[in-house]
C-alpha positions as CSV (number, residue, x, y, z in Angstrom):
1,X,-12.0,20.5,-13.1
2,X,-8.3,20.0,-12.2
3,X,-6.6,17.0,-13.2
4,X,-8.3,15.1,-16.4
5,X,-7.5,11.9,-17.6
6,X,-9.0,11.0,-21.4
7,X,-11.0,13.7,-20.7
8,X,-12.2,12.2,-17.4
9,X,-11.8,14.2,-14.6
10,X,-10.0,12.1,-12.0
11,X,-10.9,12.5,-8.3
12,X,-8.4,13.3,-5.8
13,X,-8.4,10.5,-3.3
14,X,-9.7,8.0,-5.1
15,X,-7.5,5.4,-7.5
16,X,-7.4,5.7,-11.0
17,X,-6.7,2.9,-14.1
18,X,-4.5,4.4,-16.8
19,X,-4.2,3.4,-20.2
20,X,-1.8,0.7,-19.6
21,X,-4.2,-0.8,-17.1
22,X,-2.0,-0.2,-13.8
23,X,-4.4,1.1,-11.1
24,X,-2.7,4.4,-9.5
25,X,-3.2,5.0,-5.7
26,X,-5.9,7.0,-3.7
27,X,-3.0,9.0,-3.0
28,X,-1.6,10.4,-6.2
29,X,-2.1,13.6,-6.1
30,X,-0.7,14.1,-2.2
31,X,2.5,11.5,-3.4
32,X,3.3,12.8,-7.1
33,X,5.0,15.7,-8.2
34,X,2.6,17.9,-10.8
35,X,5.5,16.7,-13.7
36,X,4.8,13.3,-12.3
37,X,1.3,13.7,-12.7
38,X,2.0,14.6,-16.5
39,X,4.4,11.7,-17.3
40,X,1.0,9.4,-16.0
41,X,-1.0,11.4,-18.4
42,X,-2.5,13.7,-16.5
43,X,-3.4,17.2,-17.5
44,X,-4.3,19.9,-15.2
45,X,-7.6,22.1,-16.3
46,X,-8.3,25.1,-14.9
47,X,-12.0,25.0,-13.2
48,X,-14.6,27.0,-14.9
49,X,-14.7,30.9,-13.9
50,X,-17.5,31.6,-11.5
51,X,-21.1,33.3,-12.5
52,X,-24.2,34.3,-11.0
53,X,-26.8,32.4,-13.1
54,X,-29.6,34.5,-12.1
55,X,-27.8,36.8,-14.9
56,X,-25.5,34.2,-16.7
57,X,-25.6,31.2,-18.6
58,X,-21.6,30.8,-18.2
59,X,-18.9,32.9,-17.2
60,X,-19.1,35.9,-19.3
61,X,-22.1,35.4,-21.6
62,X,-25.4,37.2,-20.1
63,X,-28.9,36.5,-20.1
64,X,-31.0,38.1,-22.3
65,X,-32.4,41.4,-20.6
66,X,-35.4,42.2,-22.8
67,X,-38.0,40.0,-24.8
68,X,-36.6,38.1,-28.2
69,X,-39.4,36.2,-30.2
70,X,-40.3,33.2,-27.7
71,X,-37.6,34.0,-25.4
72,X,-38.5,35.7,-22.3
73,X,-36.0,38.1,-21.0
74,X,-34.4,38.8,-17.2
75,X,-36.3,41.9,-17.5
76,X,-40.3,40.3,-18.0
77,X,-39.0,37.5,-15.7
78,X,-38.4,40.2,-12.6
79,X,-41.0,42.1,-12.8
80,X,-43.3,39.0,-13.0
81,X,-41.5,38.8,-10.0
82,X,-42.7,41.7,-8.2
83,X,-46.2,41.5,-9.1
84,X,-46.0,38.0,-7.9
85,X,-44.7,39.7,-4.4
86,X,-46.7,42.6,-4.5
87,X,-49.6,40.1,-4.8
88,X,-48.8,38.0,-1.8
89,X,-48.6,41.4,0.1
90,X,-51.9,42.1,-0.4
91,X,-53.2,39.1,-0.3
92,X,-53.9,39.1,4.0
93,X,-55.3,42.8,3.5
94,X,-57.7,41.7,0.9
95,X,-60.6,40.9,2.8
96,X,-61.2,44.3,4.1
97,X,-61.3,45.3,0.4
98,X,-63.9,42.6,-0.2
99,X,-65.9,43.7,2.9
100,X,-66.1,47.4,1.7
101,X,-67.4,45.7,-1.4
102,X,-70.1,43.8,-0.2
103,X,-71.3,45.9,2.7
104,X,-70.4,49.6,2.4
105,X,-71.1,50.4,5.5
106,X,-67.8,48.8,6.5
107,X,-64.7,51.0,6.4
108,X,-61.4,49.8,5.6
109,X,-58.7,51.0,8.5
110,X,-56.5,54.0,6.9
111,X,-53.1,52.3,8.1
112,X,-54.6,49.5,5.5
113,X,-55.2,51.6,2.9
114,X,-52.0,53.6,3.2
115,X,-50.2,50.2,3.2
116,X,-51.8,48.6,0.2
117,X,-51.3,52.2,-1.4
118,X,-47.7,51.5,-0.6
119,X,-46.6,48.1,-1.9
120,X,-48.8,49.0,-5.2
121,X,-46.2,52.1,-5.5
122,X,-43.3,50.0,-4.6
123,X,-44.4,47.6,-7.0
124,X,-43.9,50.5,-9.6
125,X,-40.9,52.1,-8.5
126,X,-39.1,48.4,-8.9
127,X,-40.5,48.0,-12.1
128,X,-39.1,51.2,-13.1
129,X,-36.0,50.8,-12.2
130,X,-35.8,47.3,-13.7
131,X,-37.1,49.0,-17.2
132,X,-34.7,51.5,-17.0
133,X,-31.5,48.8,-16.6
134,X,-30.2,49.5,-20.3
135,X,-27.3,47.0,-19.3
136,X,-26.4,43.7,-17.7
137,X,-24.4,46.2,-14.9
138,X,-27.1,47.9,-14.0
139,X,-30.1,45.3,-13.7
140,X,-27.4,43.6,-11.9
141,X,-27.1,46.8,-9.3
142,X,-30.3,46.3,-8.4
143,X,-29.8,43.3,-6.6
144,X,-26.6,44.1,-5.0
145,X,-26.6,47.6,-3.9
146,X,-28.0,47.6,-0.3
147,X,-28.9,50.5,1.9
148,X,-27.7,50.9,5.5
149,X,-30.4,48.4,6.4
150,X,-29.3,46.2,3.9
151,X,-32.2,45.8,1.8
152,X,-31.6,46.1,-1.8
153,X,-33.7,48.2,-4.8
154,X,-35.5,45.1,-5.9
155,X,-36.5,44.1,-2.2
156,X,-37.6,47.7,-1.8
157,X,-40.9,46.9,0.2
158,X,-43.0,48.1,2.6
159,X,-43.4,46.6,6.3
160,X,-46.1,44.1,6.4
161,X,-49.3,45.7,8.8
């Protein structure tokens, strides 16, 4: 929020009414001087510091990581996350599961198997990892540090079959 008024943030290009009731021009802040800016009353703010909200509620003060009485922490919420994926992955596979089941003569294809084997083990490993985050620094790792192909440790998943 730069220049503030009363506590009004005034826009740049666009006029403004001071206290005395004179309108100031769409072009103050291209025409006046920043000490002519403060003899009209202005004061400059800095903005807020940036934050990633996924892991902030403002600059510098964190989301919870674990569980606190009713609060739900970044922690449950992510790996509610990756069962929610690793559900959705399976989810196009499932029928030959429930073919197996109702007619056992039916096989399930092994490049199936091996890949629903797969995304329930990388379901695991990315729950692991976001369990064993003991700090804001390293959950946060987890969703920053990419490999060469650019995928990160919680997008860790197998290709789709």
């Amino acid at each position: 929020m730069p220049w503030v008024f009363n506590e009004t943030q005034i826009r740049i290009g666009r006029p403004w009414t001071g206290d005395e009731g004179v309108q100031h021009p769409a072009n103050w802040a291209s025409v006046w001087s920043d000490s002519e800016k403060k003899e009209k009353g202005l004061t400059w703010v800095d903005p807020p510091a940036p934050y990633d909200s996924r892991f902030y509620f403002a600059a510098g003060v964190e989301r919870r990581l674990a569980d606190s009485g009713d609060a739900v922490g970044l922690k449950t919420v992510y790996k509610n996350n990756v069962n929610t994926r690793a559900h959705g992955l399976l989810q196009s596979t499932d029928w030959y599961v429930i073919r197996k089941y109702e007619d056992s003569t039916q096989d399930i294809p092994t490049n199936i198997t091996n890949y629903r084997a797969a995304v329930r083990t990388a379901a695991n490993s990315i729950q692991a990892k976001i369990d064993a985050a003991s700090n804001m620094q390293e959950f946060i790792k987890l969703f920053d540090s990419a490999d060469s192909d650019g995928i990160t440790e919680i997008n860790r998943w197998p290709e789709r079959v």
